[in-house]
Each structure stands twice: as structure tokens, then as C-alpha cells.
N, C-alpha and C positions, 0 to 999 in steps of 0.2 A: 258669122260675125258674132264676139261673142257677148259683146256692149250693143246695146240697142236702143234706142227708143219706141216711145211709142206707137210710131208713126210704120216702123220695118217690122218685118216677120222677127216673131221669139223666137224662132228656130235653130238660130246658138246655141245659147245655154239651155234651152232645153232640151236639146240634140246630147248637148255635156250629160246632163240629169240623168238621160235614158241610155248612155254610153256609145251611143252613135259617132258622137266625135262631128256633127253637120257633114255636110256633102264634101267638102274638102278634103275629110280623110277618103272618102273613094275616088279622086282622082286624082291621088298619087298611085305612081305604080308600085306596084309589093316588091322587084325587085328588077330593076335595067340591068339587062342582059348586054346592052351597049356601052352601059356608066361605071363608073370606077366608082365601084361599090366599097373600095377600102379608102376613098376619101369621103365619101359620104358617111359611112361606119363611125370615121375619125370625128368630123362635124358633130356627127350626133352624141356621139361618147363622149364626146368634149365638152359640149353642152349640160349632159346630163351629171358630168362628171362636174363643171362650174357650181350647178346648183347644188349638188350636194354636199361642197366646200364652203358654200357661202351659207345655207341652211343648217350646216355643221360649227360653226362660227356663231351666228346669230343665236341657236339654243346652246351656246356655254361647252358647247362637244360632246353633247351627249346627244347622236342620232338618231336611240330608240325615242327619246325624251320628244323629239321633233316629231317623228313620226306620229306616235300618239295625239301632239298636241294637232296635229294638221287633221288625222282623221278624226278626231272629235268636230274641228270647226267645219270639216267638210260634211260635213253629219248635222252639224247645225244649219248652217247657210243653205245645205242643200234639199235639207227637210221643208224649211221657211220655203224657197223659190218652189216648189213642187207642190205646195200646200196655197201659197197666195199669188203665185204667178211671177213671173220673169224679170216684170216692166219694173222700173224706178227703183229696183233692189238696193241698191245702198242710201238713196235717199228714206226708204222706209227703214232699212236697218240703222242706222245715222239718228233717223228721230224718236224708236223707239228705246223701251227699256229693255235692251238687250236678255235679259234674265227672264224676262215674263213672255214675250214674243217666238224667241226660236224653239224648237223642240229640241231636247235633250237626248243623250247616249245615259249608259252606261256602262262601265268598265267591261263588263263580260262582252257586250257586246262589241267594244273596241277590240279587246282580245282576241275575238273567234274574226273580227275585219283582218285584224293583221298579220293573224295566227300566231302571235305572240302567249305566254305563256299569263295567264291571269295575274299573281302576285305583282310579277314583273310590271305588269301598266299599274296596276294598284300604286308599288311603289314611283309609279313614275308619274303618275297622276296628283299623285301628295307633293313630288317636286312642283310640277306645275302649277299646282293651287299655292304652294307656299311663293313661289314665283309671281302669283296676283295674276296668269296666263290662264287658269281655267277654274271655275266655281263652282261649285258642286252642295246639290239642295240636299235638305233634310233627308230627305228618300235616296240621294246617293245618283242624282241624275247629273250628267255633265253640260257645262256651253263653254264654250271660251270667251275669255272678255275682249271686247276694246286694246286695252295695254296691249296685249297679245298680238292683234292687227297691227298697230302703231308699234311696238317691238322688234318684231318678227317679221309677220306676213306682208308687211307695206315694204320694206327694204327687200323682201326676196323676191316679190310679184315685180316689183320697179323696176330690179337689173335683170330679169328674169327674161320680161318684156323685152328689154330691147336687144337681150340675147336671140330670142326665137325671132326675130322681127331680121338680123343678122344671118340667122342659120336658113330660115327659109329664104330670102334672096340669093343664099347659095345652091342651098339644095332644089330649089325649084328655076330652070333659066325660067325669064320672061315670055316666053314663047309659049310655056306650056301653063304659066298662072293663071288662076280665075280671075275673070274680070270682077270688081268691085259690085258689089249689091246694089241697086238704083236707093 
């Protein structure tokens, strides 16, 4: 689960943080030998292929531009949860001053994340910051802002959501889902 409170195990997102994916990803099977794996393929490429049109759309069409601006925020957000812990993560980032709180990128280091070529995010980091989607300190450190969230990241997480929320009710029958966490 990857919303929690206090009260339930971190073990979602921090499960994300550490690349585990939570225990969910090990029980699905790697591949059914019984299943029609070329409707499942479809599902999945469908899905991943929605988001990449809708994430394509929302940054103006320019894909490297999204790219970059996603692994900067995923670089921030995931710095912050890994450093002060899991619980209440939006309500902490919500009340803070986003710019003094999260830990920062740099461009080199986004470059060698997404193997992209260095000038290439440089120029596309100056789109983003002229954009008002990411800021960048004296020292040349990155975060993305707020706008950026409410812009971008809120309208793609939202239909995102109730895509995967779709895709697994097909790809997984009921017979074989996890039951809910108490």
C-alpha cells in the first residue's frame, strides 16, 4: 500500500524508495504459461502507452523536457521520504518551504540518471525553470516547484491512478488478489 498512515506498516513507499516494488510485485507470476500473454502485453502497453500521451501533452511535447522534470522531483520527494520518514509526506511537504526542505539534484547528476547527454538537460532545465516547474540555487542545485505538481504531476498521477486501479482488475482475476492490509 502505498498511502499510509500512521497507524499501518511504511512498507509501500518505502518498499518504492528501496526498489522492491512491496510484496505485491512477488506475487504476480513472471509469466502464465496458461494466460494470454498477448492480451495482457496489450493492457500493459496500453497503459504505459496512455501515460506517455497524456505526460506528452501536459509538458507542451517535449518528452525529454518531462522526463528530466519527473527525475528531478523524484530525486527530491524521494530524498525528503528517505531522510525524514514515510508518514504524513504530503502533509509535511504542503507546509513546508518547499526550496529549504527537500534535498536537491544537479544536472550532471540527472544526466548520468537518464543517460542523457549533459548540455541536452542543461538546455532543458532552463526550459523548466523558465516554465516556473523547477528552480534552481546559486550553486546550481535543482527541486521542482509546487506549479509543477498542480501543472503536470496532479493531472497525470489522477488519470494515472484510475488507469492502474483498471489494468490490475484485469490483469489480476479475483481469485488470485491480495487481500487488503488490516
Amino acid at each position: 500500500m502505498l498511502i499510509e498512515t500512521e497507524t499501518q506498516s511504511l512498507q509501500g513507499l518505502e518498499a518504492f524508495l528501496r526498489g522492491a516494488f512491496g510484496r505485491h510485485r512477488q506475487a504476480l507470476p513472471a509469466h502464465d504459461a496458461n494466460g494470454d500473454w498477448h492480451a495482457r502485453s496489450f493492457v500493459v502497453l496500453s497503459l504505459i502507452q496512455r501515460v506517455r500521451i497524456r505526460d506528452h501533452r501536459l509538458c507542451g511535447g517535449d518528452p525529454v523536457m518531462s522526463l528530466i522534470g519527473s527525475e528531478i522531483w523524484l530525486y527530491n520527494i524521494g530524498r525528503f521520504a528517505e531522510r525524514t520518514g514515510c508518514a504524513r509526506l504530503s502533509e509535511r511537504l504542503d507546509s513546508a518551504e518547499r526550496g529549504t526542505v527537500v534535498p536537491r539534484c544537479n544536472a550532471y547528476s540527472i544526466a548520468q540518471a537518464l543517460g542523457l547527454p549533459h548540455e541536452t538537460v542543461r538546455r532543458k532545465i532552463a526550459k523548466l525553470q523558465s516554465l516556473g516547474w523547477v528552480e534552481r540555487s546559486e550553486r546550481g542545485q535543482l527541486h521542482v516547484t509546487r506549479r509543477w505538481e498542480d501543472e503536470v504531476l496532479s493531472q497525470l498521477a489522477a488519470t494515472t491512478t484510475a488507469d492502474l486501479c483498471a489494468v490490475h482488475a484485469y490483469l489480476i482475476p479475483r481469485s488470485e488478489q491480495t487481500p487488503p492490509l488490516p
